[in-house]
C-alpha positions in Angstrom: 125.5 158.1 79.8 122.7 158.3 77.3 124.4 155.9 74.8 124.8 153.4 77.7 121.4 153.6 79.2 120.1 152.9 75.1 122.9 150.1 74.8 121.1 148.5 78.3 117.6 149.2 77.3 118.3 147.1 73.7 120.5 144.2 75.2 117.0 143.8 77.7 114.4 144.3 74.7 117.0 141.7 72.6 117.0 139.2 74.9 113.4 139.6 76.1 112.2 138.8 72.2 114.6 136.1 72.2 113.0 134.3 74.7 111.4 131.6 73.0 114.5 130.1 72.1 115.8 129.3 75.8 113.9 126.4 76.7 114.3 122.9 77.3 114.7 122.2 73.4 118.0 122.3 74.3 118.4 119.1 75.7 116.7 117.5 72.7 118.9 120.1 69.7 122.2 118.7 71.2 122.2 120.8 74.6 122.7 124.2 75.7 125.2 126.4 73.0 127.8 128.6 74.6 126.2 132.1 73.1 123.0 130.6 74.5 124.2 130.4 78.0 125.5 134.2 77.7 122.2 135.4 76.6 120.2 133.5 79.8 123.2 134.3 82.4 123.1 138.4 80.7 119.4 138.5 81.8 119.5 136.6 85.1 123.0 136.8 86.3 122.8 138.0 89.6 126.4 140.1 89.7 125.2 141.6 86.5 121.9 143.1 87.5 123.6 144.6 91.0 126.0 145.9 88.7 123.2 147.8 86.1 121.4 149.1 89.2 124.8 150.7 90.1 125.0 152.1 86.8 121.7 153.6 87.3 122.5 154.8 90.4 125.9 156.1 89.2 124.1 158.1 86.3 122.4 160.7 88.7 125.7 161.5 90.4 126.7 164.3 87.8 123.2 166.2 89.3 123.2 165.7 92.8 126.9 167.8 92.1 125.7 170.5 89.9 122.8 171.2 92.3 125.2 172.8 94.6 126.5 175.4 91.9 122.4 176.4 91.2 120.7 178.6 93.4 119.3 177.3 96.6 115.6 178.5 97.4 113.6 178.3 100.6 110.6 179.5 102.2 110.2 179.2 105.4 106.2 180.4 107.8 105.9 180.4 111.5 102.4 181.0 113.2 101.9 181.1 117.0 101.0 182.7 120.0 103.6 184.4 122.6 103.4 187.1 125.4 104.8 187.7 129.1 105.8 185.6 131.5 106.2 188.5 134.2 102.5 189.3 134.0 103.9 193.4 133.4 102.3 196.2 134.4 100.4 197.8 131.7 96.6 197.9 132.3 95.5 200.0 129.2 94.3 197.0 127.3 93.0 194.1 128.5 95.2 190.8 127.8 98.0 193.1 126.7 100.6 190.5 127.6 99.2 188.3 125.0 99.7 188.2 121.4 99.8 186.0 117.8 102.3 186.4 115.4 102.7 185.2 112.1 106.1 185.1 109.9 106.5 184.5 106.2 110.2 184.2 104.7 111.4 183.6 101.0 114.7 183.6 100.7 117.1 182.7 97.6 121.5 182.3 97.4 123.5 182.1 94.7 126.9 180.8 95.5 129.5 183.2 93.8 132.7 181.6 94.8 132.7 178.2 96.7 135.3 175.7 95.9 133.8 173.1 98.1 130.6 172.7 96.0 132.6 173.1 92.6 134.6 170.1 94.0 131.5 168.6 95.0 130.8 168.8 91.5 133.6 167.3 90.2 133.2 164.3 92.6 129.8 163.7 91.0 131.1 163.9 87.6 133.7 161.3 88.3 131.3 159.2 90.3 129.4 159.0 86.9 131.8 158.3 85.2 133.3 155.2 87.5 129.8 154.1 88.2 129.9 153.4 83.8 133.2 151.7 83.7 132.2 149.5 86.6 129.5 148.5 84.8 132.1 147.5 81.6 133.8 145.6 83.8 131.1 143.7 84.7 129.7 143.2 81.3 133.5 141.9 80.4 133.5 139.8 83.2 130.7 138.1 82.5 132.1 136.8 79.4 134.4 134.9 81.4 132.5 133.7 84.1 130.2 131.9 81.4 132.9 130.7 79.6 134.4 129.3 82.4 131.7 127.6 84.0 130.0 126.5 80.6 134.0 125.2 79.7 133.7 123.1 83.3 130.9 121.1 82.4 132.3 120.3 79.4 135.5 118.9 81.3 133.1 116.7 83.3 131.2 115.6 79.8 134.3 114.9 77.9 135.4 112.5 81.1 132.4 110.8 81.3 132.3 110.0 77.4 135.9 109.0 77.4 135.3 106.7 80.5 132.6 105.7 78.5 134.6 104.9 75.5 137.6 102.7 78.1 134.7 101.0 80.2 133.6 99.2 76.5 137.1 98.6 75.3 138.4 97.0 78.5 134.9 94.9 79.2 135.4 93.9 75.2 138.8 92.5 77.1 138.0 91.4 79.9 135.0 88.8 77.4 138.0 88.4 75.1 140.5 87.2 78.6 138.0 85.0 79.6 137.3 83.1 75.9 140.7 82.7 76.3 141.7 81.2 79.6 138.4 79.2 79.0 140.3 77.8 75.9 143.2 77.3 77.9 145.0 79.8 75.9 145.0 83.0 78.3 145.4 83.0 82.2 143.3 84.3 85.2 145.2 87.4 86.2 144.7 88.3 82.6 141.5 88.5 83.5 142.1 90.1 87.0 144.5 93.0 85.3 141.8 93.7 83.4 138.7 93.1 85.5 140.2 95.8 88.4 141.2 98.3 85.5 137.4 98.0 84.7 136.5 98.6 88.6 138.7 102.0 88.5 137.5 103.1 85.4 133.9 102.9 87.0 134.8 104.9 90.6 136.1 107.4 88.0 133.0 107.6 86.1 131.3 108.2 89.4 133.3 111.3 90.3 133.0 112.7 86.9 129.3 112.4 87.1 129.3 114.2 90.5 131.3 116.4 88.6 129.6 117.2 85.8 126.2 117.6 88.1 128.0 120.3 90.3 129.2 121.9 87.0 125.4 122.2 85.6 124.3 123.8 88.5 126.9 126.2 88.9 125.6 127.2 85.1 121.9 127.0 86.1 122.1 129.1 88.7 124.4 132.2 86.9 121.7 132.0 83.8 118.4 131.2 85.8 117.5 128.5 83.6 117.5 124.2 84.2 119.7 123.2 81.7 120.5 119.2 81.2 123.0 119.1 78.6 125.6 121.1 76.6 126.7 121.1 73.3 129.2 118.2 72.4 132.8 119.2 72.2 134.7 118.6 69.2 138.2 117.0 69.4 139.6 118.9 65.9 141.7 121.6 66.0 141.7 124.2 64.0 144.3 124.9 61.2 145.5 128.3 62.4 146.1 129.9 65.5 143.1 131.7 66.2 145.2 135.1 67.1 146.9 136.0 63.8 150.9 136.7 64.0 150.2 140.6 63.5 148.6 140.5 67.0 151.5 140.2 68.9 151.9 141.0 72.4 153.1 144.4 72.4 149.6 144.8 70.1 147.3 143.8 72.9 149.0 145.6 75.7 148.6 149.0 73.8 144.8 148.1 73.5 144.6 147.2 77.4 146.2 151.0 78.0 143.6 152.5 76.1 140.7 149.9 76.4 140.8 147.8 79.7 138.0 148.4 81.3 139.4 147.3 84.9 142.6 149.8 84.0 139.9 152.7 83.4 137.6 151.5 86.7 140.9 152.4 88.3 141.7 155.4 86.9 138.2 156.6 87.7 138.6 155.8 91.4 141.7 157.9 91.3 139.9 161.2 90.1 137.0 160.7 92.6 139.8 160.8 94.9 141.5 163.6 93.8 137.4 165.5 93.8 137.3 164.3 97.6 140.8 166.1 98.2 139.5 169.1 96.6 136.6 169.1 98.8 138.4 169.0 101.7 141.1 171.7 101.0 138.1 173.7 100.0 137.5 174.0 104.0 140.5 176.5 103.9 138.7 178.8 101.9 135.9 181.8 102.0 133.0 181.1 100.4 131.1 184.3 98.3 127.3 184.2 97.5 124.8 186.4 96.6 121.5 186.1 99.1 118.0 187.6 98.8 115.3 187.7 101.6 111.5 188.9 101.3 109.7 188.3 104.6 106.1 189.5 105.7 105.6 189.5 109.3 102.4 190.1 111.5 101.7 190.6 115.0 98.2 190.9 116.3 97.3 191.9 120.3 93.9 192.4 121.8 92.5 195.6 120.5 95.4 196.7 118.5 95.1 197.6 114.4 96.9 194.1 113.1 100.0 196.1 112.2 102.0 194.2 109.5 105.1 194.5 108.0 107.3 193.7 104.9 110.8 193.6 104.0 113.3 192.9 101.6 116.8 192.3 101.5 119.5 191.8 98.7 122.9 191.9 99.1 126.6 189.4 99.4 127.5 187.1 101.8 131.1 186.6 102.7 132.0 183.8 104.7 136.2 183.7 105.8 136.9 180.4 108.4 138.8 181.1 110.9 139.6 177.8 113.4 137.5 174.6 113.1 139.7 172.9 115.7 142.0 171.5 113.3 139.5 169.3 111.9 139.8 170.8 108.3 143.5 170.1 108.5 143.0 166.2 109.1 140.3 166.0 106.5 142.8 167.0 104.1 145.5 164.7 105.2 143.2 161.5 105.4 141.7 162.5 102.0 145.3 162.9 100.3 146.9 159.6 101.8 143.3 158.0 100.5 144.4 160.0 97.0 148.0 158.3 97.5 146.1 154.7 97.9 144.0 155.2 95.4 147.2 156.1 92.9 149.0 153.0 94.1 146.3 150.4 93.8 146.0 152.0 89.9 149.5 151.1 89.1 149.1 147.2 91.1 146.0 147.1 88.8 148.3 148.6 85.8 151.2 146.0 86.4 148.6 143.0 87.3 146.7 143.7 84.0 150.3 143.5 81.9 150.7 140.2 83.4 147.5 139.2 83.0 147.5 139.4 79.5 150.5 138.3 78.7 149.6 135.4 80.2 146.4 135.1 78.3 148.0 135.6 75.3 150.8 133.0 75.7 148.0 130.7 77.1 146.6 130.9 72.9 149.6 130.8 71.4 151.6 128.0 73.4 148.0 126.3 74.0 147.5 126.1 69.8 150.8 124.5 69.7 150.3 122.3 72.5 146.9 120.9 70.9 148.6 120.1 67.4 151.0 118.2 69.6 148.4 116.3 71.6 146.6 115.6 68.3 149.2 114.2 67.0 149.9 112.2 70.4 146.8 110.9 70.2 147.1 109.2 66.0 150.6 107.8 67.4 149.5 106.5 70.5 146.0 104.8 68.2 148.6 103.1 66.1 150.7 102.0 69.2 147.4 100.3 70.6 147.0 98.6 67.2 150.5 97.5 67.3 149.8 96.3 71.0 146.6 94.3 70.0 148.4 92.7 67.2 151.3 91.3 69.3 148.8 90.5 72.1 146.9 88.1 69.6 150.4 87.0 68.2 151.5 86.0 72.4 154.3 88.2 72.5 152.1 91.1 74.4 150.1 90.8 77.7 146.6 91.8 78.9 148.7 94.3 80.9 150.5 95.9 78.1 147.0 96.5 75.7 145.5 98.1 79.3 148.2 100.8 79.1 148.0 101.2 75.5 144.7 102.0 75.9 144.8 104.6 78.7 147.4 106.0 77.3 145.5 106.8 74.3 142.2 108.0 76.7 145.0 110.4 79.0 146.4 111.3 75.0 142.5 112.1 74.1 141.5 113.9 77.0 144.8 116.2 77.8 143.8 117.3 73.7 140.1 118.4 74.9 141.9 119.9 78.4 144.4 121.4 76.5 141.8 123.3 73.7 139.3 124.7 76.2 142.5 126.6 78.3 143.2 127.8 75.3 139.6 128.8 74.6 139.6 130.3 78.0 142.6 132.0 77.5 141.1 133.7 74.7 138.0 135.1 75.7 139.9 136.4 78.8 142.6 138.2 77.0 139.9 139.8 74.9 137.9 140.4 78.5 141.0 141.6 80.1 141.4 144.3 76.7 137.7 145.4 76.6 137.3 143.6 73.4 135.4 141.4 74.6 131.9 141.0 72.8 129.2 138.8 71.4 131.2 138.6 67.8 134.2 137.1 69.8 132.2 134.7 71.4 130.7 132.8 68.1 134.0 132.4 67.3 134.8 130.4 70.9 131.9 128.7 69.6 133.2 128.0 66.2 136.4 126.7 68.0 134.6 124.6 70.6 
């Protein structure tokens, strides 16, 4: 617990002295960097900081249990009047019927043998201990959430400059249609083919600007910060796949089974379960504990001496139930079939997480491939749009034939950037999904990007 409370303290004081750096200069130094956006949405993200006031919630469980096995101290003072309501019959002292007394009690218990606060205990203890890997998940999660929103805006960026790129290419051919029919060498739906490509090509800029605003807000509002632009995504690939052939699957499963901080969220549920069982079967049970009493008591009447007297007691306690109704009985069954739920929803999270990764991890492999084949797509289908341009200035190609070559080379160029950041993704969530997620991991994403 301490370790994590100093880990929290020094991501806050980090990120606090860091400040400086998250301003609008991003805009201006090329936009917003990935690791950037982590360190703003770490701060401000609003499922982060519910999350570290669980933790801190989580870390005083283990002492609200062990309070039960210490001894339990009270002292306890009455003061009052009291006499008889049947007026009586004694006339020796006037107001005899009437008197004040005053009580003063400290008593102390030790519980001996209780198995209901020992459970109680244990229930803290595992509370603690699920209240800290909750909070890993969280701090995993957030990995991917950033990545995943900052990799959304890119989509919308790399549309827009790509629809950027197509809207000059086919108005440079829709001036070059026109030249021509105006020389009498071209004709008008030349023109038209490539005047309502143009008129697409700007209704699809529109919706990836809508896009692309949508996308920076969604960002904005997870890191608490305006942000107007993100770093420019680069179309090279790198040489090698960025998990090395030594990783293989069967490597990362083994390190989700020891690591996985949603695997060990779910384990931890489990044993506060199995606490909360042992609570309840505890109501079977006698209970043994030591119990001391020292009490001074004082009663004072009209015209009598203020007698006063004090006593002690020390001694056990044994306390045997006998018949509660039956309610102990159902306590027990609800708490085992909530055991028996908890168990199951460990091994859906156990067999989910499996998938998970090997999903993730075939996502990086198969997605490296993929993007040296859509590179390679996109040099071939360049030097097809040559070849196209050359025939269409030779009259053996159309208008039509060099609009194709050209969106065939901007769908070429845009499924390689799709195709690179759900590989990126897939990477920082198989490391997320293995707890070895961390900031290290993510300059490499960076690197990649």
């Amino acid at each position: 617990m301490t370790a994590r409370c100093r880990y929290r303290s020094g991501m806050l004081l980090g990120l606090c002295t860091g400040w400086a750096a998250l301003s609008p200069v991003w805009a201006a130094d090329n936009g917003l960097s990935l690791t950037a956006a982590y360190d703003a949405s770490r701060l401000n993200d609003p499922t982060v900081q519910s999350a570290a006031h669980a933790f801190d919630a989580s870390t005083h469980e283990e002492a609200i249990g062990r309070g039960g096995l210490y001894p339990q101290v009270s002292l306890s003072s009455r003061y009052g009047y009291g006499g008889r309501t049947d007026g009586g019959d004694d006339t020796s002292y006037v107001n005899s019927n009437d008197y004040q007394a005053n009580n003063i009690t400290l008593a102390a218990q030790q519980p001996l043998y209780d198995k209901a606060r020992w459970a109680a205990y244990q229930e803290g203890k595992a509370r603690g201990r699920l209240g800290t890997q909750m909070f890993d998940v969280a701090t995993q999660a957030l990995f991917d959430r950033v990545a995943k929103g900052y990799f959304d805006v890119a989509r919308a960026e790399n549309e827009i400059k790509l629809i950027a790129q197509q809207k000059a290419a086919i108005s440079g051919l829709v001036t070059q249609s026109k030249k021509l029919y105006q020389g009498g060498q071209g004709a008008v739906t030349d023109i038209d083919e490539a005047q309502a490509r143009l008129d697409l090509v700007d209704a699809q800029e529109a919706e990836a600007q809508a896009r692309r605003v949508a996308a920076l807000r969604a960002l904005s509002g997870r890191s608490n910060v305006p942000i107007d632009d993100i770093q420019p995504m680069r179309e090279e690939v790198a040489a090698g796949n960025p998990i090395p052939p030594e990783r293989d699957l069967p490597y990362w499963t083994a390190i989700a089974r020891e690591a996985s901080p949603e695997l060990a969220a779910r384990l931890a549920t489990v044993k506060v379960a199995e606490a909360q069982a042992d609570s309840q079967r505890a109501g079977h049970y006698p209970t043994l504990s030591l119990t001391t009493q020292l009490s001074r008591r004082e009663t004072r009447q009209y015209q009598d001496l203020d007698p006063r007297q004090d006593s002690y007691y020390v001694g056990v306690q044994l306390d045997i139930p006998l018949y509660r109704g039956g309610a102990v009985r159902a306590s027990v069954a609800k708490a085992e079939a909530q055991l028996a739920g908890a168990q199951s929803d460990y091994d859906v999270q156990r067999q989910q997480l499996a998938e998970d990764i090997e999903a993730d991890y075939l996502g990086v492999v198969a997605g490296f491939t993929k993007s040296k084949a859509m590179q390679r797509a996109v040099e071939s289908n360049q030097r097809a749009l040559i070849s196209t341009e050359k025939g269409f200035q030779g009259g053996v190609r159309s208008t039509v034939d060099i609009l194709d070559a050209q969106q065939r080379v901007f769908q070429a160029r845009r499924d390689l950037l799709n195709t690179k950041l759900d590989m990126l993704q897939s990477y920082v969530s198989l490391h997320t999904h293995t707890g070895q997620m961390n900031r290290a991991v993510l300059d490499q994403v960076e690197d990649l990007f």
